[in-house]
LOLUMDO-42554 format. One record per residue (C-alpha): residue in three letters; residue number from 1; x, y, z. Coordinates in steps of 0.02 Angstrom, whole numbers. Each point is the difference from the previous one (the first is absolute). Layout:
BEGIN
+-----+-----+--------+--------+--------+
:   r :   k :      x :      y :      z :
+-----+-----+--------+--------+--------+
: ALA : NUM :      X :      Y :      Z :
...
+-----+-----+--------+--------+--------+
END
This chain:
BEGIN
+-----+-----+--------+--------+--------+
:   r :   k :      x :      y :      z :
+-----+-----+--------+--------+--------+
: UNK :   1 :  -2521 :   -150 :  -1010 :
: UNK :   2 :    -50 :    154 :     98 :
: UNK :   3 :   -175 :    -66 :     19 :
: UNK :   4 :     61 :   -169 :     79 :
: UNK :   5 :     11 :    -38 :    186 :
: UNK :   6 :    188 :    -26 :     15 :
: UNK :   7 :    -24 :    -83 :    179 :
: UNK :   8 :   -114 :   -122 :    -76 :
: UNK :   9 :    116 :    -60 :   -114 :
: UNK :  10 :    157 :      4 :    123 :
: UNK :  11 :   -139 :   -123 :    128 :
: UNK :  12 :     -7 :   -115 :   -143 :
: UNK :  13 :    189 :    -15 :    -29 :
: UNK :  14 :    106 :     31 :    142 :
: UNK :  15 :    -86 :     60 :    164 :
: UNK :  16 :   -149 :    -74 :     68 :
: UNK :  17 :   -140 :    145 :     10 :
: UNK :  18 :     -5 :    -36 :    197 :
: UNK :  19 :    167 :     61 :      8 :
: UNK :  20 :    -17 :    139 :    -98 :
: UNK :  21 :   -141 :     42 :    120 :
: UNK :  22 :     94 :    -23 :    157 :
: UNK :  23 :    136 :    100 :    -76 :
: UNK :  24 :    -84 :    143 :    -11 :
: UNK :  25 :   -106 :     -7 :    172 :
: UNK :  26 :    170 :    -24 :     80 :
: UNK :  27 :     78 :    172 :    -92 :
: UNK :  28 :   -164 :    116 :     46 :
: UNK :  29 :     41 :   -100 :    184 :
: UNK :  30 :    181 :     68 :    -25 :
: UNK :  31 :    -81 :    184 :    -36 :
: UNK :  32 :   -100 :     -7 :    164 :
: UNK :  33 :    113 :    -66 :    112 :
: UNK :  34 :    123 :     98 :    -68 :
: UNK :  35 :    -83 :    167 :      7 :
: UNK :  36 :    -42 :    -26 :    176 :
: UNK :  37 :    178 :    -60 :     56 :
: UNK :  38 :     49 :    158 :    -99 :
: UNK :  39 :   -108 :    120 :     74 :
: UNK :  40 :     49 :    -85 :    208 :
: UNK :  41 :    175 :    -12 :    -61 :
: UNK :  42 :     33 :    186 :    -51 :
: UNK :  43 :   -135 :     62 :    121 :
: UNK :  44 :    -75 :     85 :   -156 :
: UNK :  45 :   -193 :     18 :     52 :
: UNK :  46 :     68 :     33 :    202 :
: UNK :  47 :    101 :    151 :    -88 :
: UNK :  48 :   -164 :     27 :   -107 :
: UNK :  49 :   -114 :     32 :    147 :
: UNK :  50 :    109 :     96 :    115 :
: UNK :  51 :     44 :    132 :   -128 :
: UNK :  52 :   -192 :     11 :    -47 :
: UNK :  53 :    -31 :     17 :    199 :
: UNK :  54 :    143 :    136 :     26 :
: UNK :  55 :    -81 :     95 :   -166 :
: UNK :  56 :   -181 :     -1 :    108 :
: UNK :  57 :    102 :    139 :    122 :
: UNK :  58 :     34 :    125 :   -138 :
: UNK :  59 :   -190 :    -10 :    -83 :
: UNK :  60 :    -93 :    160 :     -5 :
: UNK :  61 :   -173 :    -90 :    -61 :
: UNK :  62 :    -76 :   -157 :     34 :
: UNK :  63 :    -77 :   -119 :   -145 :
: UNK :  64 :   -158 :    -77 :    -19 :
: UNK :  65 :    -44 :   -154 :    -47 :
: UNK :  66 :    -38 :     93 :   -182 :
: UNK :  67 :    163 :     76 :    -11 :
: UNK :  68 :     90 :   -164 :     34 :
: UNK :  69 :    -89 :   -109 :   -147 :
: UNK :  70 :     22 :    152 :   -113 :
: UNK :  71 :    173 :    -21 :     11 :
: UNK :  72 :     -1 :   -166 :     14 :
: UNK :  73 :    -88 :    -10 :   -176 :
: UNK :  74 :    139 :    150 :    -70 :
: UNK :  75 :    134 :   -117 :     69 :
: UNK :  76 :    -55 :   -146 :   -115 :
: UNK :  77 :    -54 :     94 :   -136 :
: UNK :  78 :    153 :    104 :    -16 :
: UNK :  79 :    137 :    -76 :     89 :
: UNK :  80 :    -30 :   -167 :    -44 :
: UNK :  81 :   -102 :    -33 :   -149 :
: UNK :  82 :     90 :    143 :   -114 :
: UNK :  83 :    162 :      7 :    123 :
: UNK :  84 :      5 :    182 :     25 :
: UNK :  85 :    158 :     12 :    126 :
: UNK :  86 :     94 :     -6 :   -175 :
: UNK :  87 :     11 :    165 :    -84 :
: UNK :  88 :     85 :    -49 :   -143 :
: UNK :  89 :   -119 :    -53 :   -134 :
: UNK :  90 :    113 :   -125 :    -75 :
: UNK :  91 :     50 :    -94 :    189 :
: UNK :  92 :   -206 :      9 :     24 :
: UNK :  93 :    -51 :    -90 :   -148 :
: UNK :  94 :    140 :   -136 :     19 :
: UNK :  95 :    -48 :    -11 :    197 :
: UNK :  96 :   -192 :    -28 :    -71 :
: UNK :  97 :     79 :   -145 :   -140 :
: UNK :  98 :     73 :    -92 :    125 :
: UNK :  99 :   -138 :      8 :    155 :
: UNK : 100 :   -156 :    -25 :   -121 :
: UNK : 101 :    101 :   -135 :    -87 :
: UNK : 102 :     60 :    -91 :    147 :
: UNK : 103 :   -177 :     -4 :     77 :
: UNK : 104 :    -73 :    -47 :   -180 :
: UNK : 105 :    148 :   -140 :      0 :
: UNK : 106 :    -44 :    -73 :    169 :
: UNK : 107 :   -177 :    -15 :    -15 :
: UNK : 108 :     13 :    -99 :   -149 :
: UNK : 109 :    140 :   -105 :     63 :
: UNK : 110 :   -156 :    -39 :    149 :
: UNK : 111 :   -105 :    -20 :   -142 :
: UNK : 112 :     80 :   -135 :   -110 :
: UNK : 113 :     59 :    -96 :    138 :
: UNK : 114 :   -147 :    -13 :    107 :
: UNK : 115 :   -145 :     45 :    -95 :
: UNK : 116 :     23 :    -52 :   -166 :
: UNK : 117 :    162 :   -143 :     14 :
: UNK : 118 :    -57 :    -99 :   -160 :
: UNK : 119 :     64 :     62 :   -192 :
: UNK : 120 :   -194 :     53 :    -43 :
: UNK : 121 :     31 :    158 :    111 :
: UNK : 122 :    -74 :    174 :    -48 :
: UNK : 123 :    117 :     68 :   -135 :
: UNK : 124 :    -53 :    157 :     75 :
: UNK : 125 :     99 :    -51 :    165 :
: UNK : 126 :    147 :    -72 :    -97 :
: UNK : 127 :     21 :    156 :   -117 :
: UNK : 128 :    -16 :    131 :    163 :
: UNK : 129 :    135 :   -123 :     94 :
: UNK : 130 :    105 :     47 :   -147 :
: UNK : 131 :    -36 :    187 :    -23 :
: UNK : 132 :     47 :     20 :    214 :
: UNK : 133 :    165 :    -70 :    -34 :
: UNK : 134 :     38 :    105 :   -140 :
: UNK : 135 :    -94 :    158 :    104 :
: UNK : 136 :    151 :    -31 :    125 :
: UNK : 137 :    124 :    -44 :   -123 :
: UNK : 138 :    -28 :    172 :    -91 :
: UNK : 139 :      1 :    122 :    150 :
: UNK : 140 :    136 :   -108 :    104 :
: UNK : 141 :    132 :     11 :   -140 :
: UNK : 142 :    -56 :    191 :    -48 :
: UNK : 143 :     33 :     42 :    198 :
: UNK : 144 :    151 :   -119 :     11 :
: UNK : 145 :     97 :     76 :   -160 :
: UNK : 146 :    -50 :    149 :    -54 :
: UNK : 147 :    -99 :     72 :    144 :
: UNK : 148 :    119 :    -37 :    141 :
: UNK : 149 :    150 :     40 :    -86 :
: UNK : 150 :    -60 :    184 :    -26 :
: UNK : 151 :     92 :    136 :     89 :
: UNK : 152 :   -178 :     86 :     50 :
: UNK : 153 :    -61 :   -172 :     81 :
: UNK : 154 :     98 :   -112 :     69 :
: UNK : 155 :    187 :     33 :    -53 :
: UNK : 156 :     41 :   -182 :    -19 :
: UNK : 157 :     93 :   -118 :   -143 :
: UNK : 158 :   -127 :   -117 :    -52 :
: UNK : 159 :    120 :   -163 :     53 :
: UNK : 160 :     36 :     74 :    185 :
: UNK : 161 :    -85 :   -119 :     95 :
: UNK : 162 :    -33 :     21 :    186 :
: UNK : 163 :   -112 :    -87 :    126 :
: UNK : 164 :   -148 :    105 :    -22 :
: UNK : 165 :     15 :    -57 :   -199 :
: UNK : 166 :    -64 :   -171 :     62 :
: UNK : 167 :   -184 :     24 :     -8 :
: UNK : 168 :     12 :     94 :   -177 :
: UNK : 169 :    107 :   -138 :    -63 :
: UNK : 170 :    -90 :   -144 :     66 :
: UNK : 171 :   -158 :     69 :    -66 :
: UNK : 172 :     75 :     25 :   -184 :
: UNK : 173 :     74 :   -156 :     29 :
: UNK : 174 :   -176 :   -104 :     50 :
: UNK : 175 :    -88 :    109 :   -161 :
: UNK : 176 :    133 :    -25 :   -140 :
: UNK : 177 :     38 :   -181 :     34 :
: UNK : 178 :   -173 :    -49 :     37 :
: UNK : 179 :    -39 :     89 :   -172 :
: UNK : 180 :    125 :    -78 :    -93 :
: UNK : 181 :    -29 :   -194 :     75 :
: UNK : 182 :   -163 :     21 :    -67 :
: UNK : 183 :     49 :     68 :   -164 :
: UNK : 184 :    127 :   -143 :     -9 :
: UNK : 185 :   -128 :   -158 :     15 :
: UNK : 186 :     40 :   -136 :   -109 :
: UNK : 187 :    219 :     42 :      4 :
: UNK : 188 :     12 :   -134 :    139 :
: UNK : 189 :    190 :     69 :     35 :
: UNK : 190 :    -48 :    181 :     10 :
: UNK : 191 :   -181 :    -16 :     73 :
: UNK : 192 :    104 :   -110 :    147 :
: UNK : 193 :    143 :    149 :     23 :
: UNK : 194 :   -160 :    131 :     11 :
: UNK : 195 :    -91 :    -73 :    132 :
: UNK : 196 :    149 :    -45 :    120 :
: UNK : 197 :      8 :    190 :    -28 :
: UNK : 198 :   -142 :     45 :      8 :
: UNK : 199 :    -44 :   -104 :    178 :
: UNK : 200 :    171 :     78 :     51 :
: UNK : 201 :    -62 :    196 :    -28 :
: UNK : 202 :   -165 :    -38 :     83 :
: UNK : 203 :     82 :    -92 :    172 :
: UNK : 204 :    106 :    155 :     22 :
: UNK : 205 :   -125 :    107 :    -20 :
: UNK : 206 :   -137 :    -83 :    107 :
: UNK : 207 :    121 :    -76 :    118 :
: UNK : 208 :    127 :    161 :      3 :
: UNK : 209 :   -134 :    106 :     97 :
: UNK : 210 :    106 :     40 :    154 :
: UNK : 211 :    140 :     51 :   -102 :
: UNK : 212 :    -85 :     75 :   -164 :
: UNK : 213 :   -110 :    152 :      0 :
: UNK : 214 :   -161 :    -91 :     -9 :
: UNK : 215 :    -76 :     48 :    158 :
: UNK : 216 :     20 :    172 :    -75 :
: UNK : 217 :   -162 :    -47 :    -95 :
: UNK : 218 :   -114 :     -6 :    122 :
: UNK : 219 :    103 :    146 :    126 :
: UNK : 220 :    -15 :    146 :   -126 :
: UNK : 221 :   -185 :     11 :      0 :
: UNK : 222 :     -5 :     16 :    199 :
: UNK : 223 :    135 :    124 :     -6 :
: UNK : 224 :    -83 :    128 :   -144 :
: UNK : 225 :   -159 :    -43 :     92 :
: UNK : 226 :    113 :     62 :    133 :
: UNK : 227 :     59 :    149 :    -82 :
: UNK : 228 :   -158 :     66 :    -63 :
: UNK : 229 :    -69 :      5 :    177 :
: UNK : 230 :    134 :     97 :    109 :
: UNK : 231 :    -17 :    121 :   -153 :
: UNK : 232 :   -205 :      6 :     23 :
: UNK : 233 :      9 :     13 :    185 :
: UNK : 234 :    118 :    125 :      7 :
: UNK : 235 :    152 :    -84 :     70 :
: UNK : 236 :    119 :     -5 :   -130 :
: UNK : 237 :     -4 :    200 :      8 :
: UNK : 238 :     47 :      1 :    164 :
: UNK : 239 :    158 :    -74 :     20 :
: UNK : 240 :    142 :     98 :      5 :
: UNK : 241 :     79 :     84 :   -131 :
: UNK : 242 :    205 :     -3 :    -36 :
: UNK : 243 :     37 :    160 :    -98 :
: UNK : 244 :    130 :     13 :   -134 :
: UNK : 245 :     85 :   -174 :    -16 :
: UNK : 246 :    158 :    102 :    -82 :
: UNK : 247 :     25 :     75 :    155 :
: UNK : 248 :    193 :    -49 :     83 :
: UNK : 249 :   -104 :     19 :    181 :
: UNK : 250 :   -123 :   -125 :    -63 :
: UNK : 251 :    107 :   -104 :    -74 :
: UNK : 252 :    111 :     -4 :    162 :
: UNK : 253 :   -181 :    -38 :     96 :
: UNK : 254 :    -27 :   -139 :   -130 :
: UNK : 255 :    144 :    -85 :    -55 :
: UNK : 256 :    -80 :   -120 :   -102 :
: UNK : 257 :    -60 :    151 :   -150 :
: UNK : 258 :    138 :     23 :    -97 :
: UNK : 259 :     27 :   -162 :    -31 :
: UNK : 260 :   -200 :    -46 :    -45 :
: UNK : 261 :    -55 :    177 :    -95 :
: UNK : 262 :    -89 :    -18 :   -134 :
: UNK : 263 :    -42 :   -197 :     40 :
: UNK : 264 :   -212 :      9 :     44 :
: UNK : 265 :     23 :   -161 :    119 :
: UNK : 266 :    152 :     77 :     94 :
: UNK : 267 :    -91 :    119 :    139 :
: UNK : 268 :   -126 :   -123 :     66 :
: UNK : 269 :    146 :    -42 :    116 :
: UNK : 270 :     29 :    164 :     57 :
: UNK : 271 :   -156 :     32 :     74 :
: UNK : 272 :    -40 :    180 :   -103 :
: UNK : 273 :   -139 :     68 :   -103 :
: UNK : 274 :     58 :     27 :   -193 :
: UNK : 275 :   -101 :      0 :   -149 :
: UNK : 276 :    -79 :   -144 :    -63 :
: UNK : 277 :    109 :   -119 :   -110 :
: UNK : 278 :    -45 :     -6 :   -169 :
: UNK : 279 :      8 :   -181 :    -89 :
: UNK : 280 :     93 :     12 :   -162 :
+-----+-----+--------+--------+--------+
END
């Protein structure tokens, strides 16, 4: 079962394969277009750019070309690949299910539908479809309730569902029910429920780019990228520093502090230097 193409099989009884094909060439359209509208739309890479040109003002040393694809190669190797914004152990290795299972999940998907479409597919492929799916399954559900419902992370019951919840969910959603219609082959009844599910999860999550976060995906590696660079150069030291945020005087200056302390995202709107935010 695991080492059978389930989109072979699904071609040969319901959908025609060139379907199945233009089904998934119109989602990874959906991505693109959708990243792009997202990034005009919210102004996200104009924002980008001018807060990486106002940061030049404040640098004390100037990088070479060395300097910038050293960090450049830290940034993948640490924030990416092993997704070290997250301090927390647990959050990391959840964070790391989810990405490497996802990509691992995709490929595949590629894979069986394009590249090997017929039932004599590598069992390799089929088996490694399976195993992404269950990659995400395991550190989705372990960050959705357990994880997120910890008072040191993210404070939150596990059934509070808000908009941001959309890309998490779909993506369970695509994973689980795409495991499970596969699992289910020959229950005609079930197998049928499954996939309407399963093409359900994967529409809102490939078509929900604009209102999902994504576009987040391909944003965080420019911003630690980012990050790493006004530290490097300098520029990150220089901006000015806010004192004791306890302080009534401050607090009167900044009215925004007593309601955000203690909340890492809350003072990048107040335009202050505090410590970084630690990921838990």
């Amino acid at each position: 079962m695991f080492a059978s193409n389930p989109f072979a099989v699904l071609a040969d009884t319901t959908i025609p394969l060139d379907v199945i094909q233009g089904y998934v060439i119109l989602m990874f359209l959906l991505v693109v277009g959708g990243t792009i509208f997202d990034t005009i739309h919210k102004k996200s890479a104009k924002y980008f750019f001018a807060k990486a040109k106002a940061a030049e003002a404040n640098r004390t040393r100037t990088l070479g070309a060395g300097d910038k694809i050293g960090i450049a190669i830290n940034t993948v190797a640490v924030d990416v690949m092993t997704a070290g914004e997250f301090c927390n152990p647990m959050r990391r290795l959840s964070h790391i299910l989810m990405m490497y299972g996802f990509i691992l999940f995709v490929l595949t998907t590629v894979a069986l539908v394009f590249a090997y479409p017929t039932s004599d597919a590598p069992a390799i492929v089929s088996m490694l479809w399976h195993v992404g799916a269950a990659m995400v399954m395991l550190g989705g559900f372990w960050f959705r309730c357990l994880l997120r419902v910890d008072k040191a992370a993210e404070g939150n019951p596990w059934y509070r569902i808000v908009k941001a919840d959309m890309f998490i969910l779909s993506l369970l959603g695509t994973t689980t029910f795409g495991l499970v219609w596969s699992l289910t082959m020959g229950v005609a009844t079930w197998n049928t429920v499954f996939l309407g599910l399963f093409i359900i999860s994967a529409t809102v999550l490939f078509g929900g780019v604009l209102w999902s976060k994504f576009a987040h995906m391909f944003f965080k590696p420019a911003a630690a990228y980012n990050k790493r660079i006004i530290k490097a150069d300098g520029s990150m030291d220089n901006l000015p520093t806010v004192g004791d945020l306890t302080d009534p005087a401050l607090q009167k200056r900044y009215p925004d502090i007593p309601e955000y302390m203690g909340k890492s995202p809350a003072y990048m709107g107040l335009g202050i230097k505090r410590e970084e935010p630690k990921h838990y």
